[in-house]
DRENLUM-761879 format. One record per residue (C-alpha): residue number from 1; x negated, y negated, z. Coordinates in nm, 4 decimals, decimal comma. Layout:
resi; xx; yy; zz
NUM; X; Y; Z
...
//
This chain:
resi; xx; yy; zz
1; 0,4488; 2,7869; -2,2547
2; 0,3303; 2,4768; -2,0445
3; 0,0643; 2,2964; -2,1886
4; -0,2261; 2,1793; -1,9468
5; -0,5252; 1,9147; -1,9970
6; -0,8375; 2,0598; -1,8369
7; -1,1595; 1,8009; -1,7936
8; -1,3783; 1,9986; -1,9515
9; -1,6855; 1,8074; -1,8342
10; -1,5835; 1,8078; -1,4546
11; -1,7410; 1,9714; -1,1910
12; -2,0689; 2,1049; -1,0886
13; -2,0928; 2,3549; -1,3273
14; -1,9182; 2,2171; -1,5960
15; -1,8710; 2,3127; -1,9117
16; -1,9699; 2,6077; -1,8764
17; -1,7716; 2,7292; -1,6037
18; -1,4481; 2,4903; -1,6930
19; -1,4395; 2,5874; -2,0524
20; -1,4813; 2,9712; -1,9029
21; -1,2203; 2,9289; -1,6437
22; -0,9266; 2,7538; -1,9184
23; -1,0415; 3,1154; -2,1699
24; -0,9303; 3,2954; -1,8513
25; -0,6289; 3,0947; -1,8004
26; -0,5312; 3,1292; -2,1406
27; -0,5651; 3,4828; -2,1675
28; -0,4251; 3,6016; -1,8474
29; -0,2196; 3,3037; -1,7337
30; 0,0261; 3,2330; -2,0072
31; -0,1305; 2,8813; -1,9871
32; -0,2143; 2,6670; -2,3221
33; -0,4854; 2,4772; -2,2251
34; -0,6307; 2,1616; -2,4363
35; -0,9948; 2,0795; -2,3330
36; -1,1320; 1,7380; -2,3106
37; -1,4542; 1,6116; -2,2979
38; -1,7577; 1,6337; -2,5611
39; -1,6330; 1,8646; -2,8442
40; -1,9948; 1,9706; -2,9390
41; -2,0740; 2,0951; -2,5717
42; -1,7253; 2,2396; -2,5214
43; -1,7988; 2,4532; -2,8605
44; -2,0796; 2,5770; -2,7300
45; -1,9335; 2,6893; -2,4008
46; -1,6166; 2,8166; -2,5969
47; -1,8795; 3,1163; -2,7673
48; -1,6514; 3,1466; -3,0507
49; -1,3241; 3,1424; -2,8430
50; -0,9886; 2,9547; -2,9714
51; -0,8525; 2,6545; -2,7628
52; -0,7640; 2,3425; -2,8390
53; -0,9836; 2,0220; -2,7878
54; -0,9854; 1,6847; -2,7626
55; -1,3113; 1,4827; -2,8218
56; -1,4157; 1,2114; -2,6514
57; -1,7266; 1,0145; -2,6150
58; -1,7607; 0,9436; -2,2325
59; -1,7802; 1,1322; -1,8828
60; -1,7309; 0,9640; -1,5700
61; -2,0374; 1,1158; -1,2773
62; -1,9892; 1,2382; -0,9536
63; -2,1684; 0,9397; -0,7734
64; -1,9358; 0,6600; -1,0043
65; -1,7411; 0,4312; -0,8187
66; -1,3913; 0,5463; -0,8829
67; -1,1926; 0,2168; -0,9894
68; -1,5355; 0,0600; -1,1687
69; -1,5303; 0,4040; -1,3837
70; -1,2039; 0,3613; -1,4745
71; -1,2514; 0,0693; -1,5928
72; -1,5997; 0,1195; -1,7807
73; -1,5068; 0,4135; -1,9059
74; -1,1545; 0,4249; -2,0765
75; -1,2799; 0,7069; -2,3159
76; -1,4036; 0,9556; -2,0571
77; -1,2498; 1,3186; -2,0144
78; -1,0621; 1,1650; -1,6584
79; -0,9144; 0,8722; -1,8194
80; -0,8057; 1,0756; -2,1668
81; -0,6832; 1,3759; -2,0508
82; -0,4487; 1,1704; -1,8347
83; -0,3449; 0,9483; -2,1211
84; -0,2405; 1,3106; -2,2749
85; 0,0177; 1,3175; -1,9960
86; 0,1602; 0,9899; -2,0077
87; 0,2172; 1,0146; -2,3704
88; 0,3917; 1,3476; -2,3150
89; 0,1480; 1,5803; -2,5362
90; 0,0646; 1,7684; -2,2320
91; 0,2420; 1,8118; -1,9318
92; 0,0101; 1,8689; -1,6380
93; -0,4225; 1,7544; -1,6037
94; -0,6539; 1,9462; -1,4077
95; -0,9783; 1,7805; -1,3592
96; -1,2841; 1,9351; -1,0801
97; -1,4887; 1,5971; -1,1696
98; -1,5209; 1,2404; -0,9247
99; -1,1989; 1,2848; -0,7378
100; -1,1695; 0,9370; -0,6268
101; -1,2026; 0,8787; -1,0013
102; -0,9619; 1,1394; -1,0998
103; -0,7054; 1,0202; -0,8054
104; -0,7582; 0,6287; -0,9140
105; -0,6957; 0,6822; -1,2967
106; -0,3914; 0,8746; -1,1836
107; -0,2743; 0,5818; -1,0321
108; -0,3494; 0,3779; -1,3118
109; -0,2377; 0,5587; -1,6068
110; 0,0772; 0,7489; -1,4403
111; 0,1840; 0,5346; -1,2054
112; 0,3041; 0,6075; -0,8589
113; 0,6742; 0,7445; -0,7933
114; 0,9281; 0,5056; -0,6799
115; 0,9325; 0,5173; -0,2917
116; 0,5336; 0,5588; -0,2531
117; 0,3573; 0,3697; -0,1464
118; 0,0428; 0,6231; -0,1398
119; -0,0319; 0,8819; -0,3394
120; -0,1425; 1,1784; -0,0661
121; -0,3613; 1,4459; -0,2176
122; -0,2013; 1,7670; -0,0508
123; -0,4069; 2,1887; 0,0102
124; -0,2896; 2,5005; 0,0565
125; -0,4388; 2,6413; 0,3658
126; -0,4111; 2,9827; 0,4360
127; -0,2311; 3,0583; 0,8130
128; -0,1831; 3,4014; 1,0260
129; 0,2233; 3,3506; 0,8963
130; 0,1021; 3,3007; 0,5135
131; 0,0280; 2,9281; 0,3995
132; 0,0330; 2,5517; 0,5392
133; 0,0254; 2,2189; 0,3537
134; -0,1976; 1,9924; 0,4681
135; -0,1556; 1,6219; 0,3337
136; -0,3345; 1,3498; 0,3148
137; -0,6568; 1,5470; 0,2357
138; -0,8388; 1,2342; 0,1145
139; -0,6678; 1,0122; -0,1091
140; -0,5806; 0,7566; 0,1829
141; -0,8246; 0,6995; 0,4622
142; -0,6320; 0,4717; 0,6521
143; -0,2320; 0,4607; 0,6725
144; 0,0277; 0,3222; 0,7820
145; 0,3198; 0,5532; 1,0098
146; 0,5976; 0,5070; 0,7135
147; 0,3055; 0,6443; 0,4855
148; 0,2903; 0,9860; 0,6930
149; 0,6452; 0,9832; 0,6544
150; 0,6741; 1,0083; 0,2926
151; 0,3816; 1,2452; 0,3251
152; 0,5996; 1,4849; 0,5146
153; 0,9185; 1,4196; 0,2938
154; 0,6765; 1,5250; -0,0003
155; 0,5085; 1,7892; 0,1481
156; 0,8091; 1,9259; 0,2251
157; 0,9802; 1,9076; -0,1286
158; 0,6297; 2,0862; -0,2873
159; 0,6381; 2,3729; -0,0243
160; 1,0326; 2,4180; -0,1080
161; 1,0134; 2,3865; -0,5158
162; 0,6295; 2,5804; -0,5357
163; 0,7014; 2,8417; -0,2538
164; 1,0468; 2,8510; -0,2660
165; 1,0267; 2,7784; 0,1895
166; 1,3815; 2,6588; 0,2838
167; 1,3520; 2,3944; 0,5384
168; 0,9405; 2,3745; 0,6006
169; 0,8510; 2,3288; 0,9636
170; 0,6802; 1,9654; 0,9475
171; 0,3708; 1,8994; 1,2169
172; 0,1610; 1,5988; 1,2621
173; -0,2422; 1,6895; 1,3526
174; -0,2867; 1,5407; 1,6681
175; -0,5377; 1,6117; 1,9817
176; -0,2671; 1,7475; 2,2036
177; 0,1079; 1,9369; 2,1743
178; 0,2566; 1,6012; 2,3780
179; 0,4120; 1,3827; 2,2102
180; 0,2462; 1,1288; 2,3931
181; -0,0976; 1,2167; 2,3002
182; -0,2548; 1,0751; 1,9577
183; -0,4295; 0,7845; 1,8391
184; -0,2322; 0,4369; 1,7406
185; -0,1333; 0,6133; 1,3945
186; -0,0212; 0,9591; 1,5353
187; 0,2587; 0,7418; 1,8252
188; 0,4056; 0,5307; 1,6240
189; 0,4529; 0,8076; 1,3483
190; 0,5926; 1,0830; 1,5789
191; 0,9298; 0,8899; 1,6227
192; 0,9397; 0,8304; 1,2634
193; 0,8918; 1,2121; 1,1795
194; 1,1163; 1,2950; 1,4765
195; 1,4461; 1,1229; 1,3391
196; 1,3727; 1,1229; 0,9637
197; 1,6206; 1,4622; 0,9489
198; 1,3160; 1,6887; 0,8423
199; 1,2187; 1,9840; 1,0150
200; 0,9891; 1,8451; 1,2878
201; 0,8037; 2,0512; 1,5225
202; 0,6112; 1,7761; 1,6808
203; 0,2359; 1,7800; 1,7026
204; 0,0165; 2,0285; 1,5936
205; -0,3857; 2,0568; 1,7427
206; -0,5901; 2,1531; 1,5014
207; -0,6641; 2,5338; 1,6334
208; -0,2832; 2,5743; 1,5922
209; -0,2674; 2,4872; 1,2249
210; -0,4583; 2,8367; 1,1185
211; -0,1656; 3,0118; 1,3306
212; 0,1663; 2,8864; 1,0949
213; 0,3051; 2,6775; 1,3505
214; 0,3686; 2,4206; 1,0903
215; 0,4485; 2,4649; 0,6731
216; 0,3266; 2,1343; 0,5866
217; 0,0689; 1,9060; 0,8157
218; 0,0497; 1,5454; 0,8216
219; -0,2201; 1,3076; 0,9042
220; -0,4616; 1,0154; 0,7334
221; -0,6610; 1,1120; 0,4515
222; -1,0276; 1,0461; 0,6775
223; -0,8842; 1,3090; 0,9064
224; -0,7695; 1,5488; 0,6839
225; -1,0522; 1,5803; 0,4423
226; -1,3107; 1,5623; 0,7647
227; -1,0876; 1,8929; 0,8572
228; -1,0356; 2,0746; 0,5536
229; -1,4277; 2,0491; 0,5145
230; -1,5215; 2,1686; 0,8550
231; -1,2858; 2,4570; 0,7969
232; -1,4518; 2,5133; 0,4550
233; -1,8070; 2,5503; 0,6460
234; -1,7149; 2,8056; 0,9260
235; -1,5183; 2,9956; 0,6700
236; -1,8400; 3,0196; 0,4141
237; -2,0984; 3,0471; 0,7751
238; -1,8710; 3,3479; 0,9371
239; -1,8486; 3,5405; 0,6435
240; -2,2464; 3,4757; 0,6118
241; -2,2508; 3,6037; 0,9107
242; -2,0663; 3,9099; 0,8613
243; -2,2699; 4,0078; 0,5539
244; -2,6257; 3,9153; 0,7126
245; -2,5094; 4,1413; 0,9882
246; -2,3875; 4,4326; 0,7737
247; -2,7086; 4,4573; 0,6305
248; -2,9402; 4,4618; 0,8846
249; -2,9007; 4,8077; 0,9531
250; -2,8425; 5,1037; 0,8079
251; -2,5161; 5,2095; 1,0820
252; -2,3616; 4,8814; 0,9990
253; -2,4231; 4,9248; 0,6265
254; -2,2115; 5,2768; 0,6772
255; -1,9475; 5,1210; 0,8221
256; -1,9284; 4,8143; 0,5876
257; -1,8553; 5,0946; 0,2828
258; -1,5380; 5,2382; 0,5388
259; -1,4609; 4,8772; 0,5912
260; -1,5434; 4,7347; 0,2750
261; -1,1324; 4,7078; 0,1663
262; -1,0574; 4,5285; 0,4502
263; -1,3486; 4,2922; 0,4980
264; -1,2678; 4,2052; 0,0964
265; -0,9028; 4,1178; 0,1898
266; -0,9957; 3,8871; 0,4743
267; -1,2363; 3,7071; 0,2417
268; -1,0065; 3,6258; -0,0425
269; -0,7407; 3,4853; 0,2165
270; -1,0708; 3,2555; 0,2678
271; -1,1629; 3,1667; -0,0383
272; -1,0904; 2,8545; -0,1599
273; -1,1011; 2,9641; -0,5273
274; -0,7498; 3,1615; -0,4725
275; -0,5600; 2,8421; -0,4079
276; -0,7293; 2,6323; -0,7601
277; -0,6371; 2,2575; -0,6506
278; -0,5093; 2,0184; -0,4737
279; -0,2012; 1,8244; -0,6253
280; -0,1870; 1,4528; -0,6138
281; 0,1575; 1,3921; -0,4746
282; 0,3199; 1,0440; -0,5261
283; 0,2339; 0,9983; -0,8921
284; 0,4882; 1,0065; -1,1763
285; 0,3007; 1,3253; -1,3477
286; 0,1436; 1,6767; -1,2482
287; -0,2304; 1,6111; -1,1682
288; -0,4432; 1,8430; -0,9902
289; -0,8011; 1,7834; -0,8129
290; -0,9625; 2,0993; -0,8128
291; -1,3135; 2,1353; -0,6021
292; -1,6285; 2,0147; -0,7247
293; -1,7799; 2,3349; -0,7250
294; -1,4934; 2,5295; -0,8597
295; -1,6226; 2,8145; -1,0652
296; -1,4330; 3,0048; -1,3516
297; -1,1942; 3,1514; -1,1097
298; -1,1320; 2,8383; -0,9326
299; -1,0407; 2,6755; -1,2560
300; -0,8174; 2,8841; -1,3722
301; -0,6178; 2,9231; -1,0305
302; -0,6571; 2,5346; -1,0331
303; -0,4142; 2,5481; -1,4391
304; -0,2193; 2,8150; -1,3252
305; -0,1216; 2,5953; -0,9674
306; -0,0520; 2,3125; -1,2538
307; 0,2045; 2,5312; -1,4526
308; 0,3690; 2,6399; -1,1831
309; 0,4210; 2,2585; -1,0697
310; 0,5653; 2,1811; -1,4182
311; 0,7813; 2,4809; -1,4385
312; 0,9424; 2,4383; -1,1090
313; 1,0097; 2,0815; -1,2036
314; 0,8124; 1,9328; -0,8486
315; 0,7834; 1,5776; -1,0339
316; 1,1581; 1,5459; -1,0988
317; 1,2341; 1,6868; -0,7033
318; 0,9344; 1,4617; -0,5423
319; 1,1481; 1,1423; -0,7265
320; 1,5189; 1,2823; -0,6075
321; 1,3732; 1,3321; -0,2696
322; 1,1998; 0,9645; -0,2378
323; 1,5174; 0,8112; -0,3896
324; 1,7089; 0,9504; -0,1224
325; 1,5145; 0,8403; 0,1343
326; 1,5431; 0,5138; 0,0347
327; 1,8849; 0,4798; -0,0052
328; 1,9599; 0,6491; 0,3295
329; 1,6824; 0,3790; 0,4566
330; 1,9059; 0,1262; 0,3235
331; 2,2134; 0,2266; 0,4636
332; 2,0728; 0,2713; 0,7973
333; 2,0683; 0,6219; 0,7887
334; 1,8644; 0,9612; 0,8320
335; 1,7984; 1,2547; 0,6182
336; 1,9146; 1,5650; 0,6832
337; 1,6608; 1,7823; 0,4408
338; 1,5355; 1,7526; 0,1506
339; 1,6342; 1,8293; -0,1884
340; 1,7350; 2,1615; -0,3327
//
């Protein structure tokens, strides 16, 4: 059974709905879950429930400058629960706390992988043809074209090992389908992506991405995460929408119950608390970034995403992939896929 470090004390609604959410996992999941953070709180939130905990005296807040919080605060729920993983007691951390903090002390206590250069925080996105990629979502806000590149070599090695997609269709986000449209970043990347031996499609517009013309999406972290959240509010507004309308009369109400199925499968292709977290790709250890607000259900998607990572052994294929990139880089070569 894989063993996961939650932050207990991360989040919105935390413990409460973290400590809830790792009792789910537990139960249902086939996850063991250790919870870290204040014991006495965590007890409380347990309600007489059975998991594992490790104490500590510090929490690091929303509004904390990440690499100041690291740090200040060496025996917060971030930094320990990450300490868990480098000293092999667990093998995956989940934290819905500061993400800058939780991506920074990542960085610090894991290390990054050997070929890159930046960590890329990566989300599922659900698509007409089942599920995209989308990387950087907010761990870089400016990058470099060789930085998209080993974006899109490990993007493409998670949607391979995690959903088992032979040879992902690779995109870059750009404001046209030419490959001569795109900013500075998106022109001088496009050649890169085009020879690197991946399965390039070229560039993707944003209204394409819902449709599954691309597995995994590229771009800078600013863009992504300014994307992913605009997506985030039509999704929550149109489904508002949809309700408010429902119940404004009683005809509408009538149809809702005959429709009610359907209208309930569209929203949980929507909602975000399916898909748990985002991994932090590029560091030498499983660590997820689940959303702020995640509530119980989010949380436990968020460990079970985790397990899956470990059990599919992503770390071990994200360091075979980058190490062959880099020895085809030094012999002048290209790829031709990535790693089984």
């Amino acid at each position: 059974m894989v063993k996961v470090a939650l932050d207990a004390m991360g989040g919105d609604h935390a413990p409460e709905e973290t400590v809830k959410g790792a009792v789910e996992a537990a139960k249902t999941g086939g996850r063991e879950v250790v919870l870290v953070g204040d014991e006495g709180r965590i007890r409380a939130a347990l309600r007489g429930a059975d998991l594992p905990i490790v104490h500590c005296t510090q929490a690091i807040d929303m509004d904390e400058h990440p690499g100041a919080a690291y740090r200040r605060k060496k025996d917060s729920s971030i930094v320990v629960g990450l300490n868990l993983v480098k000293k092999g007691e667990v093998s995956a951390f989940v934290s819905a706390g500061n993400s800058g903090a939780v991506m920074a002390s990542s960085l610090f206590v894991l290390g990054r992988l050997g070929g890159a250069e930046r960590p890329a925080l990566g989300t599922v996105f659900p698509t007409a043809s089942g599920k995209a990629f989308i990387l950087d979502v907010g761990a870089n806000a400016d990058c470099r074209p060789g930085h998209l590149l080993q974006f899109a070599i490990m993007g493409s090695i998670y949607m391979e090992k995690v959903f088992g997609l032979r040879a992902p269709r690779v995109g870059i986000l750009s404001v046209g389908e030419e490959e001569t449209k795109g900013n500075q970043l998106v022109l001088e990347s496009h050649p890169l992506l085009k020879q690197s031996g991946l399965n390039f499609v070229g560039n993707v517009e944003g209204k394409d991405v819902p449709k599954g013309i691309a597995d995994v999406v590229v771009t800078d972290g600013f863009t992504g995460n300014v994307a992913i959240k605009v997506t985030e509010g039509i999704s929550e507004f149109l489904l508002g929408m949809v309700k408010e309308a429902i119940a404004s009369r009683l005809r509408y109400k009538l149809a809702g119950l005959v429709l009610k199925p359907a209208l309930k499968l569209a929203a949980k292709r929507l909602d975000y608390t399916e898909y748990g977290g985002a991994p932090l790709l590029g560091v030498d250890g499983v660590s997820i970034v689940a959303h702020g607000r995640s509530n119980a259900k989010a949380i436990a998607s968020a460990l079970q995403v985790a397990g899956h990572a470990v059990e599919v052994g992503l770390v071990e294929a994200l360091k075979q992939g980058l190490r062959e990139r880099k020895t085809i880089e030094e012999n002048g070569g290209i790829s031709h896929g990535t790693p089984d």
